[in-house]
C-alpha positions in Angstrom: -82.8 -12.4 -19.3 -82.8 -9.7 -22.5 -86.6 -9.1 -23.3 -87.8 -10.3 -26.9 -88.3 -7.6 -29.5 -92.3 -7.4 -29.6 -92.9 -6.8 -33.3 -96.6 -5.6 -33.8 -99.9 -5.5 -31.9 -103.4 -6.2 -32.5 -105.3 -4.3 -34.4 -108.0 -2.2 -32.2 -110.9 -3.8 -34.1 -109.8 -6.8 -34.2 -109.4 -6.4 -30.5 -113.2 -5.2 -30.4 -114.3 -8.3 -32.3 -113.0 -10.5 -29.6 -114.5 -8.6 -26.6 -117.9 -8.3 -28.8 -117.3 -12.3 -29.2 -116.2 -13.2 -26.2 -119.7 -11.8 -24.7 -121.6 -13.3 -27.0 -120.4 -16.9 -26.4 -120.2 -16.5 -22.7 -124.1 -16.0 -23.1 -124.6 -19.2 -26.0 -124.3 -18.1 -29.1 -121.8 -19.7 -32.0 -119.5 -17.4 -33.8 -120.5 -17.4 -37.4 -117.6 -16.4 -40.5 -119.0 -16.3 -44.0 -116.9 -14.7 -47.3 -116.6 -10.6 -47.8 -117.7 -11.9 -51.8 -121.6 -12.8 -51.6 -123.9 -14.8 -54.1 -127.1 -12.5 -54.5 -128.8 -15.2 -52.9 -127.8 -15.3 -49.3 -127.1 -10.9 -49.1 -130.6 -10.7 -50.4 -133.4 -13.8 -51.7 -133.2 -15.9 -48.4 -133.8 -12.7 -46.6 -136.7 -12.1 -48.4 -135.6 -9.2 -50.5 -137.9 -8.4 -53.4 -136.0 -8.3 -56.8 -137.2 -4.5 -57.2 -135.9 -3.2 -53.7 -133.4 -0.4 -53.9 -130.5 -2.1 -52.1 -130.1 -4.0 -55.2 -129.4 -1.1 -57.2 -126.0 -0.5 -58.5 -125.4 2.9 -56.7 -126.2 0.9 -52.9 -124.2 -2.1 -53.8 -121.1 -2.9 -55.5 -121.8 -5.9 -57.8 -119.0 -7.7 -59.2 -118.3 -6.7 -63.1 -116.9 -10.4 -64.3 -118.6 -12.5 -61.9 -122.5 -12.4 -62.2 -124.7 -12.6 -59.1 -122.2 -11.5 -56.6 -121.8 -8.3 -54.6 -119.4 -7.0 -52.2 -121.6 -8.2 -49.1 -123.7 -5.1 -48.0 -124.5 -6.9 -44.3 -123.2 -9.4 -42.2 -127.0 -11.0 -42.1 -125.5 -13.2 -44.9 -123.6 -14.8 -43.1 -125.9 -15.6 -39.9 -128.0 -16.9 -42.7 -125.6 -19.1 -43.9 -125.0 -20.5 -40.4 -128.7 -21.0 -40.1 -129.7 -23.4 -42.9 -126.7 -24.8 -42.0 -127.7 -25.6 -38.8 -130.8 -26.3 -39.6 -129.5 -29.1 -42.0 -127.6 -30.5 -39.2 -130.6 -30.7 -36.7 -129.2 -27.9 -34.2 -132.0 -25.6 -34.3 -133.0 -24.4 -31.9 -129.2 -21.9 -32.2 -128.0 -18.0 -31.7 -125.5 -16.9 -33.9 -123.3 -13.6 -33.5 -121.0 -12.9 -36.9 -118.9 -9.4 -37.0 -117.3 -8.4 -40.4 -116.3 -6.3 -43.0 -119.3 -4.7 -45.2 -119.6 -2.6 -48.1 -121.8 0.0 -49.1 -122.0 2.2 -52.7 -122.8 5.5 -50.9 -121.2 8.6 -50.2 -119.2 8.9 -47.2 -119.3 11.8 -44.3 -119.0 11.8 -40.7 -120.9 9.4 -40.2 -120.9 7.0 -43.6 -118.7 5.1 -45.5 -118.3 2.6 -48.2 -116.6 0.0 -45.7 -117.3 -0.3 -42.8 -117.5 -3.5 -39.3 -121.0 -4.7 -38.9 -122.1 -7.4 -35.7 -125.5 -9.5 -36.6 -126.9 -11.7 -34.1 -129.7 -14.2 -34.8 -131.6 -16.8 -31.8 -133.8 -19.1 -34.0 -136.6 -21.2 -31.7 -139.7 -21.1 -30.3 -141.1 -18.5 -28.1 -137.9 -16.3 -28.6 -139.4 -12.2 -29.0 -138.2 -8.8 -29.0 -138.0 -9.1 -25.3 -135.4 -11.8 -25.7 -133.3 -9.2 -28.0 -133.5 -6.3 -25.9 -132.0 -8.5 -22.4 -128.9 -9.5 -25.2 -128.6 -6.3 -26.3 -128.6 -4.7 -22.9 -126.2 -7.6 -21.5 -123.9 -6.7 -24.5 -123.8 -3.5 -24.1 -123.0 -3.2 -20.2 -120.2 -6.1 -20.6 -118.7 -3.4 -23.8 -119.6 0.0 -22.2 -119.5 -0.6 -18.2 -122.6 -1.1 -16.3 -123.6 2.6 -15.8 -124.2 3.1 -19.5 -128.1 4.0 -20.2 -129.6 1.8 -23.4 -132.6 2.8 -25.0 -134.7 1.2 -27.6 -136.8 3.3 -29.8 -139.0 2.7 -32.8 -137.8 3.5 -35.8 -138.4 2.6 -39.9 -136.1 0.5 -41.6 -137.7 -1.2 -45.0 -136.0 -4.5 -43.9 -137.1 -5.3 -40.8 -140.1 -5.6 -38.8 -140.7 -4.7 -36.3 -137.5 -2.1 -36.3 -135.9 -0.5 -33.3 -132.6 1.8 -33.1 -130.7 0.8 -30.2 -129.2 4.3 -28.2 -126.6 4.1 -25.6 -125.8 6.7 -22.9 -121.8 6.6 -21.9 -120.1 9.2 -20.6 -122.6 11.9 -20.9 -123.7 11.5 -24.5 -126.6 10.0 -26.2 -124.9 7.7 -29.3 -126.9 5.5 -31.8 -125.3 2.2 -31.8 -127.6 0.0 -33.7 -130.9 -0.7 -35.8 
């Protein structure tokens, strides 16, 4: 039997978003999808942004000329806050979420920046659920990605939305890389 022309293949990030999700659901969490065009409100007021914080000025975020109050989403934390109060509306709370998209930042770009780039945000809302709880997903995550020999370390660090804040470092084949805040 002739073998059928294969046209294509998946892209490799798209690829990378299934692994990532596939990992995520085998340990609970719902996959969360939200629009790439954001009302101010959900990329910033429901996650307690004040309305003077510099990632609302024009040169971090692209803001949408003709449509006022909407951005180019600067996070994927929009749309695990959609998910939320959605969830929360429903009665399904306690919930963990895991979204992975497209994002856009106005900044200049070098080895390590760009203006677009793939974000994952994970959220577990309930009771008695810490930092602890984070640092077992996160580890679990990135042995399932990266093999089980890779090293993960957590390390305090400063970012002005979060508290408390911790980069995430993972050690794979010999070299220290910064995978997360």
């Amino acid at each position: 039997m002739k073998e059928e022309n294969k046209i294509g293949t998946e892209h490799p990030l798209s690829i990378l978003a299934n692994q990532a999700y596939q990992v995520f659901t085998e340990m609970g969490f719902e996959i969360a999808t939200g629009p790439e065009l954001e009302n101010d409100w959900y990329n910033f007021y429901v996650l307690n942004f004040p309305k003077d914080h510099p990632a609302l000025d024009m040169q971090d975020t692209f803001w949408i000329k003709d449509k006022k109050d909407y951005v180019l989403r600067t996070h994927t934390t929009s749309v695990t806050a959609r998910a939320i109060e959605k969830a929360g509306k429903e009665g399904r709370l306690p919930a963990a979420f895991i979204s992975i998209g497209k994002v856009f930042r106005n900044e200049a770009t070098d080895a390590t920046h760009e203006m677009q780039f793939f974000q994952i945000d994970g959220a577990m809302v309930g009771e008695n659920i810490s930092v602890a709880d984070m640092k077992g997903v996160l580890t679990h995550f990135y042995k399932k990605m990266l093999g089980n020999d890779v090293e993960i370390e957590f390390r305090p660090s400063f970012f002005p939305f979060t508290e408390p804040s911790i980069e995430v470092h993972a050690k794979f084949k010999g070299k220290w890389l910064e995978m997360g805040g």
